[in-house]
N, C-alpha and C positions, 0 to 999 in steps of 0.2 A: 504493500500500500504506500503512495506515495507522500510525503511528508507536506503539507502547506503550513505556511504562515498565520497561523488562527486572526481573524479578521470579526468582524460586527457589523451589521446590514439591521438599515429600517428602511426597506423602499416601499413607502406612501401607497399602501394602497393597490399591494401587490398580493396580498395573504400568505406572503414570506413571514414568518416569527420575526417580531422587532427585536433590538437587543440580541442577536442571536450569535455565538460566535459558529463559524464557516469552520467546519473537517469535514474529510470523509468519512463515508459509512464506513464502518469496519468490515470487513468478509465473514459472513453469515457462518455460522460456527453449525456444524454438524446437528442433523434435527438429536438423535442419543444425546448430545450437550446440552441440546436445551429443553430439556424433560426436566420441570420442577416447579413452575409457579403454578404448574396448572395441577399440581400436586399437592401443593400445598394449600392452594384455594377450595380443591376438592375435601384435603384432608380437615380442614378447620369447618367446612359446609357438612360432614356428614357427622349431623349434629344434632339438633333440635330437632329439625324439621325432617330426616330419615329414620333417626329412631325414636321420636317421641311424635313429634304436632302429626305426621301425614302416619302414620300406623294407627296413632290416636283415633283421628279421622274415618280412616277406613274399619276400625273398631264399630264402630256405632254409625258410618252411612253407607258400608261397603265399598266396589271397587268403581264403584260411579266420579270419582272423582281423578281418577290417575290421569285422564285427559288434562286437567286442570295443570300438577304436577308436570307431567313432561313437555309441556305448554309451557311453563313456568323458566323449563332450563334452555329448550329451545331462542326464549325471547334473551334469558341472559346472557347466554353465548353471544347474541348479534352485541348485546350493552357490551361484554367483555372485552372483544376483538377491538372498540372501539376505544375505550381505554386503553389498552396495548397499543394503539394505531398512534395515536400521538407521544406517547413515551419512546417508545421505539425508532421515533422518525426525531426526537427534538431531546432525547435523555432527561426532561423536565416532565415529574407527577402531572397528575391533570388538577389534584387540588392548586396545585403551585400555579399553577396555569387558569384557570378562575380565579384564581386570588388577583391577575394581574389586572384584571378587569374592573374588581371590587373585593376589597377585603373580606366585606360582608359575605362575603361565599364561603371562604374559608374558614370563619369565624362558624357560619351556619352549620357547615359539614361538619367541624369537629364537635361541636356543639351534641348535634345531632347521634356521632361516635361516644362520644361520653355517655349520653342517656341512653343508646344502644346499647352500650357494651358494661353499665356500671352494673345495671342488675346481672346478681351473677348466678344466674338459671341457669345456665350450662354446668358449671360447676358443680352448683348444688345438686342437680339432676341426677350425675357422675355419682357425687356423695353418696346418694339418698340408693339408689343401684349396689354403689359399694356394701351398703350396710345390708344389704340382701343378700349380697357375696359369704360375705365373712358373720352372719349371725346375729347382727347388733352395731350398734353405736349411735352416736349423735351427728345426723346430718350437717349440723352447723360448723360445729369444731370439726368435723373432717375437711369439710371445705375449707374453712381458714386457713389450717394448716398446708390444705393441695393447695389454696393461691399462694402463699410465703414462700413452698417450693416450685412451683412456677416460676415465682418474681425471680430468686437465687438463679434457676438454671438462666434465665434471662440475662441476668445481670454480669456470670462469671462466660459466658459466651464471649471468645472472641470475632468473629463476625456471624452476626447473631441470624442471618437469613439462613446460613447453615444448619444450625444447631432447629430452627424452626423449620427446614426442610427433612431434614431425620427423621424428627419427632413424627412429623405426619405421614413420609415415607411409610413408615414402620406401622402407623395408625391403617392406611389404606391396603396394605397386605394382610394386617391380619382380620381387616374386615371383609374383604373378599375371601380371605379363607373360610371364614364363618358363612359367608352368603353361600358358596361351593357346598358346606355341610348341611347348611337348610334347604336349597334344591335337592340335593339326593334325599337328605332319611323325613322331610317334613312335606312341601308343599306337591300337594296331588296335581295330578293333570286337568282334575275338575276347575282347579282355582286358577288357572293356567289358561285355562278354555273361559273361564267367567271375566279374568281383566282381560283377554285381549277383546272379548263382547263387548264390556260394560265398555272400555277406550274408544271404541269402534264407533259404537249405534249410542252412547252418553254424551256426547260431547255439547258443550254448553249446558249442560241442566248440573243443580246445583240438588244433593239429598236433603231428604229433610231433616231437620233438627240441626244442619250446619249452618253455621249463621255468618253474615260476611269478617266480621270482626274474626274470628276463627279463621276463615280464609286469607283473608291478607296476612291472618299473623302464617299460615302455615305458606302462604305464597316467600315472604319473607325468609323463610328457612330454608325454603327445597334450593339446593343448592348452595349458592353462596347467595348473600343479600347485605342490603344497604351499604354502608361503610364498605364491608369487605371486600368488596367487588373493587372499591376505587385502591387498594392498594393493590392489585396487580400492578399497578407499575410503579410502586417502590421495590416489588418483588422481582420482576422483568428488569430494573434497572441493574439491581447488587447479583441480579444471573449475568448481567454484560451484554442484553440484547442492543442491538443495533446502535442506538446514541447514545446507552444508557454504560456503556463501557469506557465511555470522557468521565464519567461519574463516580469521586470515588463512593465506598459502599458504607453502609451502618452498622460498627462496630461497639463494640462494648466500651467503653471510658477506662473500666478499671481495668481488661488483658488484649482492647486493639490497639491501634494505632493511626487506622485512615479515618477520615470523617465525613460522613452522606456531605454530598453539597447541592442540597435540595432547589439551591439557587441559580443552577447553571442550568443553560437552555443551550441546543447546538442545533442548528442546520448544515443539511450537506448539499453540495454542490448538483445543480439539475442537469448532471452529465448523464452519459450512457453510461458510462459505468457505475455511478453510484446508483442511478435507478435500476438498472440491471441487478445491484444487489439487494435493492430496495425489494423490488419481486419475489426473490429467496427470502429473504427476513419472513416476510410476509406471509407467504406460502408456510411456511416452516411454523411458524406462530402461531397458524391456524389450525393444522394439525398436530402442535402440539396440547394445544387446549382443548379441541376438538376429542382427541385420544384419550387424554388424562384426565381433562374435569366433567363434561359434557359424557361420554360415554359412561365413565364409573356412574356419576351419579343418576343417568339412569339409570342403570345396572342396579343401582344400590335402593335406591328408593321405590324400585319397580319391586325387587324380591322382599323386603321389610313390608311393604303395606302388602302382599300376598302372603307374608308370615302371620299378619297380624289378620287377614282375613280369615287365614285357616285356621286358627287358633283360638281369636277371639271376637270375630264377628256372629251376631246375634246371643250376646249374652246382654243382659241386665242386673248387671253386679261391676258397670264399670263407671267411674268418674275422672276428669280433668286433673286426674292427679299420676306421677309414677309407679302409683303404688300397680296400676292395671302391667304395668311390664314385669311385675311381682307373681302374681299372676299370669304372665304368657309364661313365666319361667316354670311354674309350678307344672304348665301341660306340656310344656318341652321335656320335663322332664319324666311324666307320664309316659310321653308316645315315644319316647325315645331314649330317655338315660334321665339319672339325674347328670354325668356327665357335659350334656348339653344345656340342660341349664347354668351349671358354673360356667361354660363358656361364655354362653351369651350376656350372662350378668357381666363378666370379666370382660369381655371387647366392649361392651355398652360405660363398664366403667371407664376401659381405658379410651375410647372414644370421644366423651362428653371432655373429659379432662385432657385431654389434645386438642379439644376445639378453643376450651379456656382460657389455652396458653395461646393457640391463635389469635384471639380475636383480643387479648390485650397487645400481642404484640402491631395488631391492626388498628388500635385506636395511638398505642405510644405512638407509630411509623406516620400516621398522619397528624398528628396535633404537630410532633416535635420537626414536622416538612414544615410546615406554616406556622409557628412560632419564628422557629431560625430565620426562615427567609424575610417571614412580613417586622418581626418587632424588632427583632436579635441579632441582625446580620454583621456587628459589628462586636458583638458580644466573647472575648477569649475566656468568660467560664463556662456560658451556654451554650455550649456545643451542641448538636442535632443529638449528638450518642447520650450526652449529659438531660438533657430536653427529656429524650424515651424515658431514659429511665425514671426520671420525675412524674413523668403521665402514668407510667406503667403501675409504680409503686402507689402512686394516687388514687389510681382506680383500686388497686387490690385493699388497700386500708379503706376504702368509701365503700367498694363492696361487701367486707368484710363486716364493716359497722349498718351496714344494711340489715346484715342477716344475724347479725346479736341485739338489733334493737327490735328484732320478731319476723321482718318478711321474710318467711323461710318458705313461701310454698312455692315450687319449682317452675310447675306447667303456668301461675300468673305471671314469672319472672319472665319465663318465654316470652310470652301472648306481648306483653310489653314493648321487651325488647325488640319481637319481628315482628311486630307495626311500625314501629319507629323503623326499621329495613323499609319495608314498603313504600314508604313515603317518601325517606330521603333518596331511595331510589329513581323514583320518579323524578326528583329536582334536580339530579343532576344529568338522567337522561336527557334532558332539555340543554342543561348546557353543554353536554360533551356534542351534540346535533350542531349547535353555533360554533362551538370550537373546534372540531374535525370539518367545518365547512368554511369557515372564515378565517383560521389560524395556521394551516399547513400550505407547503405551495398544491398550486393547481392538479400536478400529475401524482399525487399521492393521499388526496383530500376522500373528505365522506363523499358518494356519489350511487346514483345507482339504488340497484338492489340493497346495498347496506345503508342507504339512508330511508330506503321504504321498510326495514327491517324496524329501523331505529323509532322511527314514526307508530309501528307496530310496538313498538315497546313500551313508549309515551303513552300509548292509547289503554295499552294492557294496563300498566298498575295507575293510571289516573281512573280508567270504570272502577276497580274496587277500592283504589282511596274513598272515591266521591259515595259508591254506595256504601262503604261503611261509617262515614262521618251521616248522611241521610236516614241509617237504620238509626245509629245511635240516638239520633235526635229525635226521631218517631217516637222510640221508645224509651225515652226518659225524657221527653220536655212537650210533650203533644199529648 
């Protein structure tokens, strides 16, 4: 690759990134290298919303609803690509990239990440699963303890996108190993033959007794959702994809040594060779998300609510709480071992508690992008690594004092937290549509079918914002 002069371009009106300095793309690194954010978006998504809100659901309305679900991940793939598309082309977050616009954005998003990610429902969830493992204990104080060792492994991390791609590595193998064991010794061919019907001949109709509040929160989960979506490309950046390799990465304070610079923006040259590489990036990015987060988590969501049909649909002994996976364990272990219930409590525990560790490290990785950049940019204590870890610890002491001053019940902690995904997903689908259309150059911009996708995705979680703010108000102010 040939070496230029890093240079800075604002041409007026060009939809060239102002402020940008001028390198080449890097040559596109083999697709086996870049298997991992789509890994780790997966790993931290198969959470709430695969083994608790959508098995939940299908519990008490059946498999009428998997249309909804794979609907769900469908529209987020198009959101994702799209976030990728601008980091990948400019090595600059997209929150960093709305901020430049209006602070207000930035402020909003993380805002929004705090009140996401502070209830800590996943966790507790984990906890409350655990104590069904081992015979006993207090859901609270287990949890506390799992976020402290969280925060440590976080904090003794020397580049800590690693030490969070392991974790979930290791999360998503042995959840598919489990999924591989409940196709063989559990789910019938009958239940097999009943969702691909109800998918088929269901589509648009909603069961009864699910209510949209339920829906947005379970929309919110299948997958990845709100916040977490938008750090794909602090994830994409510290993997070294395309621009985000000028970038150094986000390291630990106390055992790294380079430091996120959430504040650098690059464009490349609109030659034949950089766009010729631009095409590989491209290609490559898509099937690697495509492969890893979009296929698992069909994969994933599709056999859990078929478990949860075959096990526990049409009982009337279940409510909005963990304790109903207490009970799947109990008939796993009926029809099959108790063997397979320890397992399935075991991967559920260590499941919930691998998404925990994600989604703090999803809220530290964006607050502490836009801190740095928007307040701090001059700041030599505040460092972006110093920034994380102050969110990170923030959030585990505020959650923690959450769940000792009583909110300890798991599946409200959810419902909470992935409304808040739903919505703030919808506000930034809006801006990533004006920023992939007005902020890249012309031959690498949103167009097309991916911006009829994106419009499509706008439209999806604005109908259920709008009808669950409508129910609500029917039904407590009318």
């Amino acid at each position: 690759m040939s070496e230029e002069v890093p240079t800075t371009v604002r041409p007026p009106g060009s939809g060239e990134p102002g402020d940008a300095e001028i390198r080449d793309l890097p040559e596109p690194m083999p697709l086996r290298r870049m298997v991992g954010p789509g890994v780790v978006a997966v790993g931290i998504g198969l959470a709430a919303g695969e083994i608790i809100l959508w098995p939940y659901l299908t519990s008490i309305g059946g498999l009428g609803l998997l249309w909804l679900a794979l609907t769900t991940l469908v529209v987020q793939t198009v959101i994702n690509m799209e976030i990728e598309r601008y980091t990948l082309a400019t090595g600059q977050t997209v929150v960093a990239a709305f901020s430049r616009w209006w602070k207000g954005w930035g402020i909003a998003i993380c805002l929004a990440g705090a009140f996401q990610y502070v209830w800590p429902g996943w966790a507790t969830s984990g906890s409350t699963v655990f104590t069904y493992l081992v015979g006993g204990g207090d859901p609270v104080w287990v949890t506390v303890i799992a976020l402290g060792v969280i925060g440590a492994l976080l904090s003794a991390s020397k580049v800590i996108y690693r030490t969070v791609e392991r974790v979930e590595v290791v999360k998503v193998g042995l959840t598919l190993f489990f999924l591989a064991i409940v196709v063989i010794f559990v789910i019938s061919a009958t239940s097999w033959g009943e969702g691909a019907k109800e998918t088929a001949t269901g589509f648009g109709q909603i069961p009864d007794g699910v209510t949209f509040t339920m829906l947005l929160s379970a929309i919110g989960a299948a997958g990845a959702g709100g916040v977490h979506n938008l750090v794909l490309s602090n994830w994409i950046r510290d993997k070294r994809y395309g621009m985000g390799a000028h970038v150094p990465r986000l390291v630990s304070p106390i055992t790294g040594q380079e430091e996120a610079a959430g504040t650098d923006r690059y464009a490349f040259p609109q030659d034949e060779t950089n766009l010729a590489r631009w095409k590989t990036w491209w290609k490559r990015a898509n099937a690697e998300h495509v492969l890893t987060f979009s296929v698992v988590c069909v994969v994933t969501i599709t056999i859990m609510s078929l478990l949860a049909y075959e096990t526990l649909f049409g009982r009337d002994d279940l409510d909005s709480s963990p304790e109903f996976l207490n009970i799947q364990g109990d008939i796993l272990s009926d029809q099959v071992g108790e063997w397979l219930k320890l397992l399935f409590f075991a991967i559920v525990t260590v499941s919930l508690w691998a998404a925990a560790m994600g989604l703090l490290d999803v809220i530290g990785r964006v607050a502490a992008d836009f801190l740095r950049r928007s307040y701090l940019p001059n700041s030599a204590f505040w460092t972006e690594s110093r920034l994380y870890l102050a969110v990170v610890w923030g959030e585990i002491i505020l959650g923690s004092f959450i769940l000792l001053a009583g909110f300890t019940q798991p599946i409200a902690l959810l419902v909470v937290s992935t409304c808040a995904a739903s919505v703030v997903t919808l506000l930034y689908s809006v801006l990533l549509v004006r920023l992939n259309t007005r902020d890249l150059p012309s031959a690498i911009r949103l167009r097309g079918a991916r911006l009829g996708g994106m419009a499509v995705a706008i439209g999806f979680y604005g109908f259920f914002a709008v009808a669950m703010v409508v129910t609500q108000i029917r039904d407590n102010f009318l």
